[in-house]
Residue, then its C-alpha position, 0 to 999 in steps of 0.5 A: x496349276x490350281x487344276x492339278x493339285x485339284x486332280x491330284x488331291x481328289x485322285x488321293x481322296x479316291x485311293x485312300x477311300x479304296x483302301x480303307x473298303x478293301x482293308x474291312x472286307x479282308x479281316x471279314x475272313x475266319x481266323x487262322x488255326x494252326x494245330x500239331x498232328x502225330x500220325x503213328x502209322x495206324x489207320x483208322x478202322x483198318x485194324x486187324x486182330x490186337x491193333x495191329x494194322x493190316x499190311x498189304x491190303x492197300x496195295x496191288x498184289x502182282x499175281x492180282x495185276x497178272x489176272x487183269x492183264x489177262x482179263x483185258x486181252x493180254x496172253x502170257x502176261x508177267x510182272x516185269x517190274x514192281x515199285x512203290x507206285x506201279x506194276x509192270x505187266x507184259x506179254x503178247x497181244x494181236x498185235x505183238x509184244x505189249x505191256x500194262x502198267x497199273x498203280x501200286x494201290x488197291x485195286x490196281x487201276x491202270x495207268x497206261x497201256 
């Protein structure tokens, strides 16, 4: 009986002296900063003329996507659809009818083919 309350309080020695280790490591860690932004829709240095910022520069123009569907094979390529996000192109390769759908950003990188 003297055993165990013996293996149970060196037990408890052992718990606390982990926990008194591992609580000084964790408050080594850098403070928590909080702070407040207001985004006005301008980006910066991407103005053109009087502040005014320049619109549609950053996305995928569809006569741009029509031009690189073509480039990549596809004959009599159209937008069939456009969205915030992509820009659909179909038309006719070897193989048949097929579509290229590219990301509604600058550059139009694609997505799926």
């Amino acid at each position: 009986m003297i055993s165990t309350f013996a293996k149970a309080g060196v037990a408890a020695l052992i718990a606390l002296g982990g926990i008194s280790a591992t609580a000084s490591t964790a408050s080594a860690g850098p403070d928590v900063q909080y702070r407040i932004e207001v985004q006005d829709g301008y980006r910066h240095g991407g103005h053109q003329g009087w502040g005014r910022p320049d619109r549609g520069r950053d996305r995928c123009a569809p006569w741009l996507a029509e031009e690189k569907a073509n480039r990549m094979g596809l004959r009599r390529a159209r937008v069939v659809d456009v969205s915030p996000r992509r820009v659909v192109v179909a038309g006719f390769d070897r193989g048949g009818r097929d579509r290229i759908v590219f990301a509604n950003v600058r550059g139009c990188p694609v997505i799926r083919r």
